[in-house]
TORPAKE-636778 format. One record per atom (N, C-alpha, C, CB): residue number from 0; x, y, z. Coordinates in pm, whole numbers, plus 50000, padded with zeros to 5 digits. Glycine has a CB too. Layout:
BEGIN
- k,c1,c2,c3
- NUM,X,Y,Z
...
REM end
This chain:
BEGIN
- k,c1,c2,c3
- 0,62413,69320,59414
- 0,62399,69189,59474
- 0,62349,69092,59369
- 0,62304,69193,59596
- 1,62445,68913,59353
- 1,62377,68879,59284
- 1,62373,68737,59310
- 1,62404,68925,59176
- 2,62248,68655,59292
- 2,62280,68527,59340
- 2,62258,68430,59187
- 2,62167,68483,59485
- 3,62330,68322,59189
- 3,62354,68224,59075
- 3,62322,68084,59140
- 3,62515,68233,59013
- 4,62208,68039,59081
- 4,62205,67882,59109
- 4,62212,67840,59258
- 4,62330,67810,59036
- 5,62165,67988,59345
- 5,62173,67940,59501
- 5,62031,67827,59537
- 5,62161,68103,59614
- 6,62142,67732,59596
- 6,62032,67615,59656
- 6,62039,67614,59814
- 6,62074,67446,59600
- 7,61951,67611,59898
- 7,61986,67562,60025
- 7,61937,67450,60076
- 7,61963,67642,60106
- 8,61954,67346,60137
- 8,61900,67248,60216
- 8,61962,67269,60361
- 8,61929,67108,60153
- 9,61894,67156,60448
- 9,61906,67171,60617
- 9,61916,67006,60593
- 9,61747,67257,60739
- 10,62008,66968,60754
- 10,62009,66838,60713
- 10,62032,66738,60615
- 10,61946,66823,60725
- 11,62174,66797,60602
- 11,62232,66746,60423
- 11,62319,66619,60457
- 11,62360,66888,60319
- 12,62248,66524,60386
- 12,62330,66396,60404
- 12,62263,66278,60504
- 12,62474,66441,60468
- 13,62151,66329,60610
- 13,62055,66289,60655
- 13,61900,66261,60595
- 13,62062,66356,60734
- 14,61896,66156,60689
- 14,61723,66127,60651
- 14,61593,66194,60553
- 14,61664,66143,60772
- 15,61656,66296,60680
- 15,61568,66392,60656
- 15,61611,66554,60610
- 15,61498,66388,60774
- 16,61711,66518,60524
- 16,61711,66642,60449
- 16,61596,66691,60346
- 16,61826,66635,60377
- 17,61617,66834,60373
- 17,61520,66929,60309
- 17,61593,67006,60265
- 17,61421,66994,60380
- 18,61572,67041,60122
- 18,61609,67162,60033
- 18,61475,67275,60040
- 18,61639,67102,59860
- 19,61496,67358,60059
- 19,61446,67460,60117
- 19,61433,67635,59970
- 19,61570,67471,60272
- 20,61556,67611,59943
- 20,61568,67689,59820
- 20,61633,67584,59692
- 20,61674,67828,59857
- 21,61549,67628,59550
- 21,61575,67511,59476
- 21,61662,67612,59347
- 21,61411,67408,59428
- 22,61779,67638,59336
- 22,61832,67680,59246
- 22,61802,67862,59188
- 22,61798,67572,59162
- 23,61812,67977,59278
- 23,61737,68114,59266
- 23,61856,68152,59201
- 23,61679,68208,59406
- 24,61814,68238,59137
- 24,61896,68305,59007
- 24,61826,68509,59054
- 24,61808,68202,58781
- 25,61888,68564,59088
- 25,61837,68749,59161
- 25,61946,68828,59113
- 25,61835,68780,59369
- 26,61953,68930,59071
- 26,62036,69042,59082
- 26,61927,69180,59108
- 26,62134,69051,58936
- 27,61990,69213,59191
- 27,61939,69346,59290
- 27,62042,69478,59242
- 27,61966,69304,59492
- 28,62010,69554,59168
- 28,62104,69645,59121
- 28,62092,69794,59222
- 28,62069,69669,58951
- 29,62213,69863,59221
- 29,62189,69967,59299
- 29,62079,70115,59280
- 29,62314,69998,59307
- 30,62033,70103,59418
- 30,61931,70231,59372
- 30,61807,70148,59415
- 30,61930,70289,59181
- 31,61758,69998,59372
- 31,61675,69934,59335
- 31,61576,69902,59455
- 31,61733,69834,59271
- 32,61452,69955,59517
- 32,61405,69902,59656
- 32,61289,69806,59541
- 32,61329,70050,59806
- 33,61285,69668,59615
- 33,61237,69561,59575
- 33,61129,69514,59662
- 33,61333,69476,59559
- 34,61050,69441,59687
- 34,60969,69395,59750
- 34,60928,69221,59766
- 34,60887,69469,59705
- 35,60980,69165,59839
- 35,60967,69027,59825
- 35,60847,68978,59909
- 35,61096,68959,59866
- 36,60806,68909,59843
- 36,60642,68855,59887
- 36,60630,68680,59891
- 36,60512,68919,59746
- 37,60561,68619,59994
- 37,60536,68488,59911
- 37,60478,68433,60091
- 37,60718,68389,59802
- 38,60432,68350,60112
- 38,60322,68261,60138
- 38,60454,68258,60309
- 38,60277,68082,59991
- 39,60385,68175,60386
- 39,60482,68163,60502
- 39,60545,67992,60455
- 39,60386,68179,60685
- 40,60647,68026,60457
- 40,60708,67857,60468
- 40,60746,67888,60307
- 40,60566,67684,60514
- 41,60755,68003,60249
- 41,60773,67986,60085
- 41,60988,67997,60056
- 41,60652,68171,59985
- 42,61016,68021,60180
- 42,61161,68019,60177
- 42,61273,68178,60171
- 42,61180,67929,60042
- 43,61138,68326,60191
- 43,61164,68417,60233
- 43,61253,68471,60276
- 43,61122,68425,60272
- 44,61237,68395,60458
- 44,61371,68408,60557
- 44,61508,68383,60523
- 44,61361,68324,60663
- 45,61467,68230,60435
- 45,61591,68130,60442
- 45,61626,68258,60311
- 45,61572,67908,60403
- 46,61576,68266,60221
- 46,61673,68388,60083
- 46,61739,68520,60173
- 46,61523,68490,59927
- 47,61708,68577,60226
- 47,61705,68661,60339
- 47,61823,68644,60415
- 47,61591,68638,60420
- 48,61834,68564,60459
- 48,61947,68498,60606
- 48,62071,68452,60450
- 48,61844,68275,60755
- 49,62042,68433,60348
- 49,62162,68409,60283
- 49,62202,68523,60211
- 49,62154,68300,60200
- 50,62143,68619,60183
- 50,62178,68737,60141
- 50,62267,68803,60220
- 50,62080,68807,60121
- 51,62182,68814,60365
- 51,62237,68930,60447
- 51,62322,68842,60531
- 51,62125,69029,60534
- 52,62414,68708,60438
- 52,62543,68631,60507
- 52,62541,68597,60630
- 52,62659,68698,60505
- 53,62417,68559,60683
- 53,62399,68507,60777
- 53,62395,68341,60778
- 53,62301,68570,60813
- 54,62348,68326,60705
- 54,62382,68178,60621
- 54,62422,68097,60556
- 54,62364,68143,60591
- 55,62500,68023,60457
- 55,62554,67988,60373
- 55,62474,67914,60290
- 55,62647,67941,60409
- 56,62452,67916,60136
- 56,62405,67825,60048
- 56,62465,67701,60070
- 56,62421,67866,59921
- 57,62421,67602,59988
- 57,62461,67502,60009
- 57,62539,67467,59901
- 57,62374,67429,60042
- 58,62458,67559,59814
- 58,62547,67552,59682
- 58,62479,67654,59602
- 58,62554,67398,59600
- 59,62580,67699,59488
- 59,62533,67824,59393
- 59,62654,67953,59481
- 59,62305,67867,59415
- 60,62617,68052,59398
- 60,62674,68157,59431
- 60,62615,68312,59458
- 60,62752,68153,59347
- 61,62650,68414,59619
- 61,62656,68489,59595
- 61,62780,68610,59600
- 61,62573,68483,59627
- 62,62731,68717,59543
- 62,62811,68840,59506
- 62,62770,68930,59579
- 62,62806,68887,59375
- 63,62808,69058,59678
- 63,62812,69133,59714
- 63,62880,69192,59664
- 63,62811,69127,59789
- 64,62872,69388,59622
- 64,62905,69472,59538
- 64,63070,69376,59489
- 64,62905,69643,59616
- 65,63010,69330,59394
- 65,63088,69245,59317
- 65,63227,69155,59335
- 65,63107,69317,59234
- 66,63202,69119,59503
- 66,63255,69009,59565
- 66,63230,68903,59601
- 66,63284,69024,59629
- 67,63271,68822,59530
- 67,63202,68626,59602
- 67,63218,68608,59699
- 67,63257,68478,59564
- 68,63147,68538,59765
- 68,63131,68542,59949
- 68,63142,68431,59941
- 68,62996,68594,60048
- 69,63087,68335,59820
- 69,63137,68163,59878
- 69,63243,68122,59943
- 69,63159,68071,59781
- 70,63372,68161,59922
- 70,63505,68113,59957
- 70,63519,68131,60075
- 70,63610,68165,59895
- 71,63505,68284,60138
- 71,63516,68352,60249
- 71,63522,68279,60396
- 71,63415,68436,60241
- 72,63574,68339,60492
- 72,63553,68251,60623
- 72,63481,68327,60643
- 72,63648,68214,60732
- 73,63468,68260,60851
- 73,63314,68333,60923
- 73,63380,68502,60951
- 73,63249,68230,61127
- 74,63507,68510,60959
- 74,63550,68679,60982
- 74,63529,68745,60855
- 74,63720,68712,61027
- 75,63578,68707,60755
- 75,63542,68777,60650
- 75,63427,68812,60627
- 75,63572,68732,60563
- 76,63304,68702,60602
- 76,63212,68715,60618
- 76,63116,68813,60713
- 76,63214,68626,60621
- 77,63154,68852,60872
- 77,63096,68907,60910
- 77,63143,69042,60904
- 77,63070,68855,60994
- 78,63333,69070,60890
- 78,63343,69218,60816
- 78,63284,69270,60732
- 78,63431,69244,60765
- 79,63255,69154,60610
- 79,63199,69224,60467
- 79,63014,69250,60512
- 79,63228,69081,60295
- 80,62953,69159,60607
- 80,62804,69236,60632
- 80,62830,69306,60723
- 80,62674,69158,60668
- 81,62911,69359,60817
- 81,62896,69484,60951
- 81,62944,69621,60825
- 81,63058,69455,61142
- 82,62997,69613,60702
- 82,63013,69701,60632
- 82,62977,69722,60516
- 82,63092,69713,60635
- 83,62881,69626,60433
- 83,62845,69648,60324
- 83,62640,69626,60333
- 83,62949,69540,60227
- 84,62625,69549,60488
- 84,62433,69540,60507
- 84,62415,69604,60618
- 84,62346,69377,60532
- 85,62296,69691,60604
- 85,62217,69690,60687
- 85,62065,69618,60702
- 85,62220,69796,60692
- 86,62055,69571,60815
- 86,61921,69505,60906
- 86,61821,69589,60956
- 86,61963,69437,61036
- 87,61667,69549,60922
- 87,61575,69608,60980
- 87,61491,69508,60986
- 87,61533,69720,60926
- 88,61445,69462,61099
- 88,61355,69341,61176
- 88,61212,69377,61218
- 88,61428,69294,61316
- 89,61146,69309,61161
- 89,61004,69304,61256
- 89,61005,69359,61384
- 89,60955,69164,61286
- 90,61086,69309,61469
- 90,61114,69343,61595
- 90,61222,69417,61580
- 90,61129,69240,61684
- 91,61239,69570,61608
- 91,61343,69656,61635
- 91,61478,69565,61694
- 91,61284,69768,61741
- 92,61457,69552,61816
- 92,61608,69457,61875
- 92,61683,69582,61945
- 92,61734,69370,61720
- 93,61621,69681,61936
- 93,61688,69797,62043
- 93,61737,69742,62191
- 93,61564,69920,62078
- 94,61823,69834,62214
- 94,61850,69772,62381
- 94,61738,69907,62482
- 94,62094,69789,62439
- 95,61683,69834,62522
- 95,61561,69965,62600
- 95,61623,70059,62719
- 95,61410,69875,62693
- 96,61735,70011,62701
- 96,61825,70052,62848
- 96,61916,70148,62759
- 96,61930,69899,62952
- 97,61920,70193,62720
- 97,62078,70288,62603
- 97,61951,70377,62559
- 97,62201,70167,62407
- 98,61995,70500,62502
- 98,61929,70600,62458
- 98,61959,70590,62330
- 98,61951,70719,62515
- 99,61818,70654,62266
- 99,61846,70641,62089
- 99,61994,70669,62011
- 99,61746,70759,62015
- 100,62019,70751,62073
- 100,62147,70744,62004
- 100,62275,70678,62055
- 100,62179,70866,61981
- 101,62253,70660,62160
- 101,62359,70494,62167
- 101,62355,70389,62098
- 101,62350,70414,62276
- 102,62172,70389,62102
- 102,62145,70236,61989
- 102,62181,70277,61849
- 102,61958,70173,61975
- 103,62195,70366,61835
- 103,62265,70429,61622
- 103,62372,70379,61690
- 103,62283,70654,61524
- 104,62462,70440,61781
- 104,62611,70419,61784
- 104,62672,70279,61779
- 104,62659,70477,61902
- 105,62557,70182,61847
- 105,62622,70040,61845
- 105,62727,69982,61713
- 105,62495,69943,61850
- 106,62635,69997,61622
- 106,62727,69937,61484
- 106,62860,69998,61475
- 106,62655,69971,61331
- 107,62858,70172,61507
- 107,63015,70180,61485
- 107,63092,70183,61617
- 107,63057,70315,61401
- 108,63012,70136,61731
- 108,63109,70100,61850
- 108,63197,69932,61852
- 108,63001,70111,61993
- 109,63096,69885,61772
- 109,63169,69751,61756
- 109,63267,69730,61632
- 109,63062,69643,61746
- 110,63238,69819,61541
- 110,63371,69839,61437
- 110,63494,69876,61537
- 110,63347,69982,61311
- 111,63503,70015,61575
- 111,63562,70050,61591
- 111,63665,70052,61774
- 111,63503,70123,61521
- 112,63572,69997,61859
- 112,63587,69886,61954
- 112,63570,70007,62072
- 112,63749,69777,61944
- 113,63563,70119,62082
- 113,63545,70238,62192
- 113,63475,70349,62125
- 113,63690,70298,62252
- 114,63418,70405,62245
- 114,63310,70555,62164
- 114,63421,70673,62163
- 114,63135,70629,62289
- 115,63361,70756,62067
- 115,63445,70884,62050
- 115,63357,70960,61993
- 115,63575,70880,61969
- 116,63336,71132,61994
- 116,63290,71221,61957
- 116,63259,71188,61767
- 116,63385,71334,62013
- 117,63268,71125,61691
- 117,63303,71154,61556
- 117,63139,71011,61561
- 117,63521,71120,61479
- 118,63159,70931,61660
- 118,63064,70837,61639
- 118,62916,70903,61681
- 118,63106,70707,61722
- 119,62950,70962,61792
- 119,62883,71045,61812
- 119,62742,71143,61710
- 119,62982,71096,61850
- 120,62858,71208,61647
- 120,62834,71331,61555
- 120,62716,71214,61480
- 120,63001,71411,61442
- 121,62746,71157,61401
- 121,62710,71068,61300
- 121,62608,70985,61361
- 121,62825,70989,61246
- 122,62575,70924,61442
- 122,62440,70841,61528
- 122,62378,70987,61529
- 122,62471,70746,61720
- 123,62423,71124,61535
- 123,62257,71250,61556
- 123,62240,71285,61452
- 123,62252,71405,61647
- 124,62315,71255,61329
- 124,62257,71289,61166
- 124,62187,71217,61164
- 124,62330,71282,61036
- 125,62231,71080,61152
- 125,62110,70942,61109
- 125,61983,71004,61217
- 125,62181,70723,61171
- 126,61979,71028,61324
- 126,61875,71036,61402
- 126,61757,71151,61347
- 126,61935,71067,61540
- 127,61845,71264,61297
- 127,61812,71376,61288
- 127,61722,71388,61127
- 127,61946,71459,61313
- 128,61806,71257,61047
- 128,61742,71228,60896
- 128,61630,71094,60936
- 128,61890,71169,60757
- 129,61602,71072,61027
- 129,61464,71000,61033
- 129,61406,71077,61132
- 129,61460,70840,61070
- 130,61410,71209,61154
- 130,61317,71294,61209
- 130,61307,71260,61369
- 130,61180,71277,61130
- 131,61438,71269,61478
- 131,61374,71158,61580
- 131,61502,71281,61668
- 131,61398,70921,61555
- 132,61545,71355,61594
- 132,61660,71473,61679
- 132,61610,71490,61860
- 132,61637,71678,61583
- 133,61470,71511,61837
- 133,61454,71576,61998
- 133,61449,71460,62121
- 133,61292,71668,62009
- 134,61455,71343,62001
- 134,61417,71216,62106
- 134,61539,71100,62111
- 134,61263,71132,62047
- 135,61701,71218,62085
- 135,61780,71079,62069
- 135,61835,71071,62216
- 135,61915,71077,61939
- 136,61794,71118,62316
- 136,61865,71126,62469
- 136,61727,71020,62532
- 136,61882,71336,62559
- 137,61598,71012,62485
- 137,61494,70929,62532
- 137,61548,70786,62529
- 137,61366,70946,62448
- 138,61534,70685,62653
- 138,61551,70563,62651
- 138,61483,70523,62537
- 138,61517,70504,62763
- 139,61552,70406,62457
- 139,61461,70338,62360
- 139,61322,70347,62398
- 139,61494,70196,62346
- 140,61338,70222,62567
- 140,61204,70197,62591
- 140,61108,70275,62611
- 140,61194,70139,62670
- 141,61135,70392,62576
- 141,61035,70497,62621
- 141,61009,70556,62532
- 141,61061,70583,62713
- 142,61000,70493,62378
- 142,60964,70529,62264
- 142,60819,70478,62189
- 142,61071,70495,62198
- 143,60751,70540,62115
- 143,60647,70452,62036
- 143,60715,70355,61942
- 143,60548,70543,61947
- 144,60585,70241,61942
- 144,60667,70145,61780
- 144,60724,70205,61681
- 144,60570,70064,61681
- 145,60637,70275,61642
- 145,60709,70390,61516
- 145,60825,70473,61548
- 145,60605,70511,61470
- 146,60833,70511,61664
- 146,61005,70591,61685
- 146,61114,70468,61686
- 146,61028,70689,61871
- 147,61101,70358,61738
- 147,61207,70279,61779
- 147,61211,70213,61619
- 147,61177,70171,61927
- 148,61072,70194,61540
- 148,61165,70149,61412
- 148,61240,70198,61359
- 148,61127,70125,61321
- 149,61193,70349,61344
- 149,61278,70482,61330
- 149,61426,70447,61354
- 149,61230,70600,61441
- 150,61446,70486,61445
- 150,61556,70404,61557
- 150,61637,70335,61494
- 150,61499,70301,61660
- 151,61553,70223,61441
- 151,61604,70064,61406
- 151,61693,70104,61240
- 151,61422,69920,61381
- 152,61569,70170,61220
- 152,61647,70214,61055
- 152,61781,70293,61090
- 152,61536,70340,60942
- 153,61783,70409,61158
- 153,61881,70513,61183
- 153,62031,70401,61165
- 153,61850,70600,61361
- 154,61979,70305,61290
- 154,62097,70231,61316
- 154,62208,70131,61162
- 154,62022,70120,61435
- 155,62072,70092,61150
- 155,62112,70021,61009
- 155,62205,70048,60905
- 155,62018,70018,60940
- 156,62172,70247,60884
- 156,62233,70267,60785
- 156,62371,70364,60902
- 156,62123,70348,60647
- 157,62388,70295,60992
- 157,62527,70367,61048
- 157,62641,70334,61006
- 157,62552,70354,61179
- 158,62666,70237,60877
- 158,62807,70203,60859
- 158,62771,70178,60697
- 158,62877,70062,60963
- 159,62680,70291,60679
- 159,62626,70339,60538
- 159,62612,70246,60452
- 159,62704,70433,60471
- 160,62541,70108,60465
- 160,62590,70034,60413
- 160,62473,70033,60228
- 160,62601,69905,60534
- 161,62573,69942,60132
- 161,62505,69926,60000
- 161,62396,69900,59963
- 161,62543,69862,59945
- 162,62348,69788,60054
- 162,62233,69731,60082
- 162,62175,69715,60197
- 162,62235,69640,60045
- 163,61992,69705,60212
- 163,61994,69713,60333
- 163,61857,69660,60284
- 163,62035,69844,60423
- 164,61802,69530,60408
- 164,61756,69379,60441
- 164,61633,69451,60521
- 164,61882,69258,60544
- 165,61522,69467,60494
- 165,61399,69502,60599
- 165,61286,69371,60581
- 165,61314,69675,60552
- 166,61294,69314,60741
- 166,61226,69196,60690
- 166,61096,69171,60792
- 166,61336,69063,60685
- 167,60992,69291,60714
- 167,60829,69307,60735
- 167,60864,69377,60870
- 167,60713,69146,60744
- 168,60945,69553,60852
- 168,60971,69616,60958
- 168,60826,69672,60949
- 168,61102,69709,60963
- 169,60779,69663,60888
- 169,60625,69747,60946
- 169,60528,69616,61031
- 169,60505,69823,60767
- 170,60527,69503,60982
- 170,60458,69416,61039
- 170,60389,69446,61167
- 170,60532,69322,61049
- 171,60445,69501,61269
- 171,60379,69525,61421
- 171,60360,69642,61451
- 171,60451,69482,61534
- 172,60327,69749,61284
- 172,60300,69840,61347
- 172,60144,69901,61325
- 172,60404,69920,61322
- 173,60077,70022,61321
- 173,59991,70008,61289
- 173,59988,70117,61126
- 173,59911,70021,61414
- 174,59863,70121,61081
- 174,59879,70173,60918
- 174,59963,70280,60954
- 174,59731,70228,60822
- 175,59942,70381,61052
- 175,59978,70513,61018
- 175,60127,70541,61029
- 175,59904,70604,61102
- 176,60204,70415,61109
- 176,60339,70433,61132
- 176,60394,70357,61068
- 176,60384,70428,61245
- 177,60316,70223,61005
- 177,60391,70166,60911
- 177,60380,70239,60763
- 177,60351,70022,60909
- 178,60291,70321,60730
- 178,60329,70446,60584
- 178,60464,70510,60645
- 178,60178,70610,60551
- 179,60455,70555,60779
- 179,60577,70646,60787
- 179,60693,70600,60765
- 179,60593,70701,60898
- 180,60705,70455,60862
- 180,60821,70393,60780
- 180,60905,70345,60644
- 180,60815,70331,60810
- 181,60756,70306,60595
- 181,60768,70274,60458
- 181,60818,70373,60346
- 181,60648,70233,60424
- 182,60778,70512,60363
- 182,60798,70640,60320
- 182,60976,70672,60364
- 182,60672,70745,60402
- 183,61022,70642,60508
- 183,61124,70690,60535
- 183,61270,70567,60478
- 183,61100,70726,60696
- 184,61180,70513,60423
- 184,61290,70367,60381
- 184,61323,70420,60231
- 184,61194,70168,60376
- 185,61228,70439,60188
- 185,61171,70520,60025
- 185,61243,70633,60018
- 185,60996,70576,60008
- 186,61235,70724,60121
- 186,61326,70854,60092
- 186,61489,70821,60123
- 186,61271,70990,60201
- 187,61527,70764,60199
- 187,61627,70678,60227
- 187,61730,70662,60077
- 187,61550,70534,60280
- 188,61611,70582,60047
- 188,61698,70457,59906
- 188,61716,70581,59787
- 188,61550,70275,59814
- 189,61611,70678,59776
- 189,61623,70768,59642
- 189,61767,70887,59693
- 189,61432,70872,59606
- 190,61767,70914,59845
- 190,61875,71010,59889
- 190,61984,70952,59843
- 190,61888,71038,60036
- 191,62047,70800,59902
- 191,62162,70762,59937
- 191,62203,70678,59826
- 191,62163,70704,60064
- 192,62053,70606,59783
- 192,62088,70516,59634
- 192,62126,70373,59692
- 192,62241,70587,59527
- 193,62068,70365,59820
- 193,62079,70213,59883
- 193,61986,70138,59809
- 193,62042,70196,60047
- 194,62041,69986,59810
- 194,61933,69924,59751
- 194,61859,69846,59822
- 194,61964,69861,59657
- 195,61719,69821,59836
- 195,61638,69747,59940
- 195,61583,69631,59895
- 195,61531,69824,59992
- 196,61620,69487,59993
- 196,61538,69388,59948
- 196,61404,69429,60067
- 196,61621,69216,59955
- 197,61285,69423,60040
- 197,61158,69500,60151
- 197,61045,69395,60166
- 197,61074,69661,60078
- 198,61103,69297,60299
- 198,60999,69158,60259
- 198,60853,69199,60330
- 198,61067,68981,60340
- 199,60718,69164,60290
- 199,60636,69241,60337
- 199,60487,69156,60310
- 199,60657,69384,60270
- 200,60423,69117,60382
- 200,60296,69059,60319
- 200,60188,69188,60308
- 200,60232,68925,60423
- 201,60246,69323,60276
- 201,60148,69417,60257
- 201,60124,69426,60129
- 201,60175,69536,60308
- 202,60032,69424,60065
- 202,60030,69402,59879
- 202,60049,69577,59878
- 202,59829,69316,59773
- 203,59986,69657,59940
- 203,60009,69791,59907
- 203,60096,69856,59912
- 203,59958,69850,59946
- 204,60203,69809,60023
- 204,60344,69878,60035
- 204,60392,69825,59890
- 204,60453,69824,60182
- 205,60403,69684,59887
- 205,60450,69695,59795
- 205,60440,69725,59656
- 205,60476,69641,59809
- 206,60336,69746,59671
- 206,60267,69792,59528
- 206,60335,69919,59463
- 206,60101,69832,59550
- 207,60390,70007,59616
- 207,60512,70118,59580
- 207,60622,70119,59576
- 207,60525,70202,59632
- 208,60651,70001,59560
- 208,60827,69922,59495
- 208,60862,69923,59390
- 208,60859,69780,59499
- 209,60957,69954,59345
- 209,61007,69931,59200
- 209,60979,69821,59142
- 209,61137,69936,59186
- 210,60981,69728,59234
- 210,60989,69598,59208
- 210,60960,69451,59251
- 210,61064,69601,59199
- 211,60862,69389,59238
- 211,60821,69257,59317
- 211,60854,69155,59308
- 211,60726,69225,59317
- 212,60938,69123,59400
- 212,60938,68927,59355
- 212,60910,68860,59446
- 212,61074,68846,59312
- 213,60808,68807,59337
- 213,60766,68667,59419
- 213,60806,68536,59472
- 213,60700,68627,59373
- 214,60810,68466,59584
- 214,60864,68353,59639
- 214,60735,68212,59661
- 214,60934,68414,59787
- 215,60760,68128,59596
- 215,60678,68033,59637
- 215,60753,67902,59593
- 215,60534,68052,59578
- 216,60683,67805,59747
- 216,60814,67655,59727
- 216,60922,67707,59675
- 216,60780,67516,59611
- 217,61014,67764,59761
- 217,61147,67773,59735
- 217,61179,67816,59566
- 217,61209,67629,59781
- 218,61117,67889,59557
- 218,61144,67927,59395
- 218,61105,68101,59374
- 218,61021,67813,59277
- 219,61159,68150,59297
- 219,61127,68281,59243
- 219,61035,68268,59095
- 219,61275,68361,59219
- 220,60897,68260,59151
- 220,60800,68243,59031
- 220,60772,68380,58989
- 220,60661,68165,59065
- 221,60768,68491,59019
- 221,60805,68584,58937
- 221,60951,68700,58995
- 221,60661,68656,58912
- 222,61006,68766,58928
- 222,61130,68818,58997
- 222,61122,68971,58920
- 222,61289,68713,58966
- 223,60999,68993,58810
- 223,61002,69140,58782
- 223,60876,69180,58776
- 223,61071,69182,58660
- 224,60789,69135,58870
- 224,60642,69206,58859
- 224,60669,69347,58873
- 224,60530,69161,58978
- 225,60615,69411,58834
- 225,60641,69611,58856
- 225,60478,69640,58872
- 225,60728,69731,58666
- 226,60463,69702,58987
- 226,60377,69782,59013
- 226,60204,69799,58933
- 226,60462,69884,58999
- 227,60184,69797,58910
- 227,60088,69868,58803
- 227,60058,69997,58824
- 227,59961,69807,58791
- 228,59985,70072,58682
- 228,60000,70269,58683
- 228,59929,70240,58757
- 228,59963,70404,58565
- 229,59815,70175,58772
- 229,59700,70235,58901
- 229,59734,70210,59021
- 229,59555,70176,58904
- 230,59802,70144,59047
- 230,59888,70149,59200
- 230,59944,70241,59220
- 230,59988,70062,59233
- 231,60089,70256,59154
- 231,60179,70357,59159
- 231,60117,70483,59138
- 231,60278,70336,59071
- 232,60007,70501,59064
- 232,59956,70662,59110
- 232,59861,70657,59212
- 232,59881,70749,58991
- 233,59829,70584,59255
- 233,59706,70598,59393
- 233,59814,70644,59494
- 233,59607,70420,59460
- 234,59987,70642,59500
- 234,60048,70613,59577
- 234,60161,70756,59571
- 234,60084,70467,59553
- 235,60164,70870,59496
- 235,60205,70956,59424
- 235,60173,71054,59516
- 235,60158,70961,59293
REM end
């Protein structure tokens, strides 16, 4: 993933336009779980929502595994993220009414437009590789925070995708399930070689990132902080 000279504003051509992102320059290479940090209102979301093509720059460019998305329409656009991102939200977004492994199945029920045994199979691996096998027939809603993020991740990576967008999935949970998550995102990225942007106001999670970048006023004031040894081994 790579972005060039992406700017965004709201309200372009009006009064009251606001530029929001001022010219970000990122490449996210594969393998790479990252950690993005920065203040509320520092332009996070808005980098975020344009990555994971939910948004459009206003100007500048990005690349997905080495395709320009500027040109693209809104179908293209949403083929190339239902198959190349996965999403993980603060808020899960489970349906509480479908059982865990319906909610894995969603992403490839809407590819593929009807359920079948093969979608099946594949929503109880993902389930079964975030440790959640005995609980994929349990209604969502009848899960802890920590199972349904679980959940949330399983789903994400159901259409295996390159990259994958977690934006402060631990935020609502508490320490002991947000390590678990954080750990199962981590084993994740080193198995499959996904790469993670991991937005997080936890200095300690991220302190076990490859990689930190910082966001403030719409800018990337730093984009390769790394860890320090005394972090990364407190964390070993």
């Amino acid at each position: 993933m790579q972005l060039r000279g992406v700017r965004k504003a709201f309200n372009v051509g009006l009064p009251n336009e606001t530029e929001v992102l001022h010219g970000i320059d990122l490449r996210l290479h594969r393998g790479e779980f990252c950690a993005v940090m920065g203040p509320s209102g520092s332009g996070k979301s808005t980098l975020l929502n344009i990555v994971g093509l939910l948004d459009r720059p206003t100007s500048g460019t990005l690349s997905i595994g080495g395709e320009e998305t500027t040109a693209l329409d809104d179908r293209a656009l949403t083929r190339l993220r239902g198959h190349r991102i996965g999403f993980v939200f603060q808020y899960h977004h489970l349906l509480s009414a479908f059982t865990a492994l319906e909610n894995v199945m969603m992403p490839l029920l809407g590819d593929a437009g009807f359920p079948n045994a093969a979608m099946a199979e594949r929503a109880a691996q993902l389930l079964d590789g975030v440790g959640l096998t005995p609980w994929r027939d349990h209604l969502a809603g009848h899960l802890s925070g920590g199972q349904q993020q679980r959940v949330a991740v399983a789903r994400a990576l159901a259409m295996d995708p390159a990259l994958l967008l977690a934006d402060e999935p631990t935020g609502n949970l508490d320490s002991k399930s947000a390590d678990a998550v954080f750990e199962l995102l981590r084993r994740l990225n080193r198995e499959r070689g996904t790469a993670i942007l991991f937005v997080t106001h936890n200095a300690t999670l991220a302190a076990r990132c490859d990689r930190i970048i910082q966001v403030a006023d719409g800018l990337l004031v730093n984009r390769d902080a790394r860890p320090s040894a005394a972090d990364a081994a407190s964390h070993t």
